[in-house]
C-alpha positions in Angstrom: 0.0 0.0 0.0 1.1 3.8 -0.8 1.3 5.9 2.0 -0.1 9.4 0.9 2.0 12.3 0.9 1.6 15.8 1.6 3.2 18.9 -0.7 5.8 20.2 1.7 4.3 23.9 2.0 1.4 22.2 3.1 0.7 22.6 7.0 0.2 19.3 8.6 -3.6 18.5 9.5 -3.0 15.3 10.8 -0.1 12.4 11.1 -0.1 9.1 9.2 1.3 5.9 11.9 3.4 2.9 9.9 3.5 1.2 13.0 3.3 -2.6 11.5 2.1 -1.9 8.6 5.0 -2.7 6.6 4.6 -6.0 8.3 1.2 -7.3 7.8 2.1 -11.0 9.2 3.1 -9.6 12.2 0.0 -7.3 12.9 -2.3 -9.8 14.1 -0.3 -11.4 16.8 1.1 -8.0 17.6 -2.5 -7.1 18.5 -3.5 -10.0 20.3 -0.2 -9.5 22.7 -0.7 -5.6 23.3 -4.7 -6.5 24.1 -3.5 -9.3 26.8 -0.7 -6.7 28.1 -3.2 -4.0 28.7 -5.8 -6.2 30.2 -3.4 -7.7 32.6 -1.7 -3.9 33.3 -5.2 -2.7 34.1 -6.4 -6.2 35.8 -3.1 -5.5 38.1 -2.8 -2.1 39.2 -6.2 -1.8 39.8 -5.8 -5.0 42.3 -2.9 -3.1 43.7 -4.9 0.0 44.6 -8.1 -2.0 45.8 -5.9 -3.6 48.3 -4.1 -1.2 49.6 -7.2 0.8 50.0 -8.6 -2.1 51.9 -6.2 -3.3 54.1 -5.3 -1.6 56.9 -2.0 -2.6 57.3 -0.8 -1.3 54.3 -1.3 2.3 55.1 1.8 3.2 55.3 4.0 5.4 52.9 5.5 2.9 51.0 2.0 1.4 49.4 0.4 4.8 49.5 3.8 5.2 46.7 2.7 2.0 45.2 -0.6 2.8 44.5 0.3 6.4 43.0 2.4 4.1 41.0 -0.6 1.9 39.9 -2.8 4.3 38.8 0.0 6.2 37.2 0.3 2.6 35.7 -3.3 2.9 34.5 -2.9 5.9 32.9 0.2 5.9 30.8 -1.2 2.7 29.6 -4.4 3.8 28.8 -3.2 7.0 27.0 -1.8 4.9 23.8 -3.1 1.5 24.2 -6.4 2.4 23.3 -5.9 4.0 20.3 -2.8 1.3 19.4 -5.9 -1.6 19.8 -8.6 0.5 18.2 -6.5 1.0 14.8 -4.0 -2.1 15.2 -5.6 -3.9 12.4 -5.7 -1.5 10.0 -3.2 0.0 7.3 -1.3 3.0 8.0 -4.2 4.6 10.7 -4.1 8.4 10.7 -4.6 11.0 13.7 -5.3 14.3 13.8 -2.5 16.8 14.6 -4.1 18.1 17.8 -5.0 14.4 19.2 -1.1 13.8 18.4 0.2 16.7 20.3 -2.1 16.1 23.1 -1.1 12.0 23.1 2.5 13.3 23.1 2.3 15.7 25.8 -0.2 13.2 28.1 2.6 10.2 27.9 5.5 13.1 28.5 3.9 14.2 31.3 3.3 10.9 33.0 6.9 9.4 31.7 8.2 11.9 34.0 5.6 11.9 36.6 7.2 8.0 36.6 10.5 9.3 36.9 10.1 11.3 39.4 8.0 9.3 42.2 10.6 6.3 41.4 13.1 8.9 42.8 10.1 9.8 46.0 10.0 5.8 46.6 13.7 5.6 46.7 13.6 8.3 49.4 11.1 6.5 51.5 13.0 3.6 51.6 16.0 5.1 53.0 14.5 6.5 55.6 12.8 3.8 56.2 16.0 1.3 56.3 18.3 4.2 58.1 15.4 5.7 60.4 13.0 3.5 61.3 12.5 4.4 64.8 11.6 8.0 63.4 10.4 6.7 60.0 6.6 7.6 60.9 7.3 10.7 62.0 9.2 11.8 59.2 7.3 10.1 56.7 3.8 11.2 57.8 0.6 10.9 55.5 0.8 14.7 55.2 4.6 14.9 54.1 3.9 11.8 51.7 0.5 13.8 50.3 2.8 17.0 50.1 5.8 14.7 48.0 3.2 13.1 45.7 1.2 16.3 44.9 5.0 17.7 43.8 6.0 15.3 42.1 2.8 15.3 40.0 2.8 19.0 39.5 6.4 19.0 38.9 6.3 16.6 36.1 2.8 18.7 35.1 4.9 21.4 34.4 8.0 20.2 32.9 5.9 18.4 30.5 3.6 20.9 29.6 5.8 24.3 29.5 8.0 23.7 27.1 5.4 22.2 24.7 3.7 25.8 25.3 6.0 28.0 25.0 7.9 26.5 21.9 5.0 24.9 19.9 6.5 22.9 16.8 6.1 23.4 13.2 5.3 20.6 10.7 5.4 20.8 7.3 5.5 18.3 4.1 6.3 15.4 6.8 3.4 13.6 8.0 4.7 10.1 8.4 5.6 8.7 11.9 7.2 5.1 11.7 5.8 4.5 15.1 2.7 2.8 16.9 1.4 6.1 18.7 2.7 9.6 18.4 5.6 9.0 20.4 7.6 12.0 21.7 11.3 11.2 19.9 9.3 10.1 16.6 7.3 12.8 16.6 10.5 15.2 17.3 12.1 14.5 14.0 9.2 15.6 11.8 10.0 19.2 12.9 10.5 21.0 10.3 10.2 24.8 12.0 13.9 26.1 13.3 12.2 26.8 16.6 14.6 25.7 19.8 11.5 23.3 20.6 13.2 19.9 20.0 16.4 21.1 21.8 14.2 22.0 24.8 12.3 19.5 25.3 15.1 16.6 24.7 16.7 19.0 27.5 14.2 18.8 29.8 13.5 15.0 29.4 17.7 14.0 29.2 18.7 15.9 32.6 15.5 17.0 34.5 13.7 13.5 34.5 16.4 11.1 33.6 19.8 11.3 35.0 18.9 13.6 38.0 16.0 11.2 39.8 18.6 8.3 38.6 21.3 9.9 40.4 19.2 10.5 43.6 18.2 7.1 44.2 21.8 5.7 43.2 22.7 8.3 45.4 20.0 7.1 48.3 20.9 3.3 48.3 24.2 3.8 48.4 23.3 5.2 52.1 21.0 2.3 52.0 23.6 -0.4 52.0 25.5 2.0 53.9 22.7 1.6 56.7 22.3 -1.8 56.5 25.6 -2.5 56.5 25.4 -0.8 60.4 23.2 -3.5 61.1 24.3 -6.3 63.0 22.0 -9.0 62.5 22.4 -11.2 59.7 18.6 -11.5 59.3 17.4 -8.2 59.9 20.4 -7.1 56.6 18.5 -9.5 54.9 15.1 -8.2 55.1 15.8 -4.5 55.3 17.5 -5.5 51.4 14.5 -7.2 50.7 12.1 -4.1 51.1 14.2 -2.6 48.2 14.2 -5.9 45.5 11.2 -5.2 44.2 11.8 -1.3 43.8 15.1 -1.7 42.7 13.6 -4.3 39.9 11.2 -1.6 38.9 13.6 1.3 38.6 16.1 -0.9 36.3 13.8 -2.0 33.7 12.5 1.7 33.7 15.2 3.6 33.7 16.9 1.0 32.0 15.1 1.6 28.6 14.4 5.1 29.3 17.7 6.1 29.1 18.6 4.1 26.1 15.9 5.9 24.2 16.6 9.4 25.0 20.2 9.3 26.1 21.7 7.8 22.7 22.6 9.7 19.9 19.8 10.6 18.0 19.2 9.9 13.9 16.9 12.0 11.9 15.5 8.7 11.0 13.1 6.7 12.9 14.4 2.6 13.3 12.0 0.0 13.8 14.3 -1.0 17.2 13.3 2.0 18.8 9.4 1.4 18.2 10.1 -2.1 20.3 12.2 -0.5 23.0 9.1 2.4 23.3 6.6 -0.1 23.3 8.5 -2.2 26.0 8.7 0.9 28.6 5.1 2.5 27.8 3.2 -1.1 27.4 5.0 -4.0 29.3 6.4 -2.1 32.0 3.1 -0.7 33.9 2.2 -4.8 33.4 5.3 -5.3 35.2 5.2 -3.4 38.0 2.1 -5.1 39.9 3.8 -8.6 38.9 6.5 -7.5 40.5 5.7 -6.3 43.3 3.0 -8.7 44.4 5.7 -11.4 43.3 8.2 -10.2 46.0 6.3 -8.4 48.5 4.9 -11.1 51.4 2.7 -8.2 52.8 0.7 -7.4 49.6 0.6 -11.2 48.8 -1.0 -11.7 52.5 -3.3 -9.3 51.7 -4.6 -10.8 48.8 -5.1 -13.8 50.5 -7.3 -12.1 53.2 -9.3 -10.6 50.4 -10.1 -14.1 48.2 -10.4 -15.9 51.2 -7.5 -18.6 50.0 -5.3 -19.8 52.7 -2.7 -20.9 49.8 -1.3 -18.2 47.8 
């Protein structure tokens, strides 16, 4: 099939996805594996944030994190996976410029909203691990309201600012080899010598990515430092424990993050780089629940309570 062009004075109206579409054998199973990812991601989180809400014993700072991290789960899913199911049988689906920008800017914004309560949950557990006798004090639900309304608002702003302030000019390119209008794919259409696609790869490659990273590198170093202090065998053992499953997360976050908007950049878009996106936007928030209920006896016990089923 031809993909339609667009005269290059033209102003672009709206953005034509490949996606798979170059690969027509590969479209159907592709579909049937993002549906099952999303229905697990939402099936997951959303049991994540019940419980917690439900049992009392997990109102504590560290699962009031985890469900921000669930429904920020839920969101970033639900912002392309939609749209990625609704048109992933057909040829070359087109979007409208506006509903682009706006998908662009909604899965900014929560990428660093991610990046950013990552960092938060890092913080909690050293304080946790180095503190404890004055952990609840410290961390109390007002402070951890407080650091999740920032963090939001933060990455509210970073995302949306720039985005603002610089908007971007299209012209004669309308073609995005991508699933969804990805931020870096989307980025190389510009065609307008506006400072926008130097800002905003700014703002994503320090603000959101190395800084956070730093911090929690930065905060369980002082972990181990902590629990290094710690005399019993045992208690060094679960105090690293708490951290598995947070550590897990940030690595295959940060992880792929960083190897898609810390590495030299090509005008042209590669069909490796629509994988590693999808793995980070799509099968990551399916991760997170998985691992965390995987690893963490407390949310696994209170499961239990909730079906009823002594054997988990």
């Amino acid at each position: 099939m031809d993909i339609p062009a667009i005269e290059n004075d033209s102003e672009v109206m709206e953005f034509i996805l490949v996606g798979l579409s170059n690969h027509p054998k590969s479209q159907v199973a592709f579909y049937c594996i993002m549906l099952v990812v999303y229905l697990v991601t939402l099936l997951g989180n959303s049991l994540i944030i019940v419980v917690v809400r439900i049992d009392g014993r997990l109102h504590t700072p560290m699962y009031f994190f985890l469900s921000n991290l669930s429904f920020l789960d839920i969101c970033y899913s639900s912002n392309s996976v939609p749209f990625l199911l609704f048109n992933g049988l057909r040829d070359y689906p087109t979007i409208s410029y506006t509903n682009c920008y706006a998908q662009m800017t909604i899965a900014l914004f929560l990428g660093m909203t991610e990046c950013l309560l990552l960092a938060v949950m890092a913080y909690d557990r050293f304080v946790a691990i180095s503190n404890p006798l004055r952990y609840t004090i410290i961390m109390s639900h007002q402070v951890c309201l407080q650091m999740a309304m920032v963090t939001w608002a933060s990455a509210f702003l970073l995302a949306l600012i720039p985005v603002i302030a610089f908007p971007a000019h299209f012209c004669g390119h309308n073609i995005i080899n991508h699933f969804t209008c990805e931020v870096q794919a989307l980025l190389k259409l510009v065609c307008s010598d506006t400072p926008l696609r130097f800002i905003l790869g700014l703002v994503i490659g320090i603000f959101t990515l190395p800084m956070p990273f730093t911090f929690i590198l930065i905060s369980y170093a002082r972990i181990v430092v902590a629990v290094l202090r710690i005399r019993s065998a045992e208690a060094r053992l679960k105090a690293f424990s708490t951290c598995g499953s947070h550590l897990t997360v940030v690595t295959i976050f940060y992880g792929t993050a960083i190897y898609m908007y810390l590495k030299p950049q090509s005008k042209e878009s590669q069909d490796q780089d629509k994988v590693v996106s999808a793995f980070y936007g799509v099968v990551t928030p399916m991760l997170n629940p998985l691992i965390y209920t995987l690893r963490n006896k407390d949310v696994k016990n209170a499961i239990r309570k909730i079906i009823g089923n002594k054997e988990f």
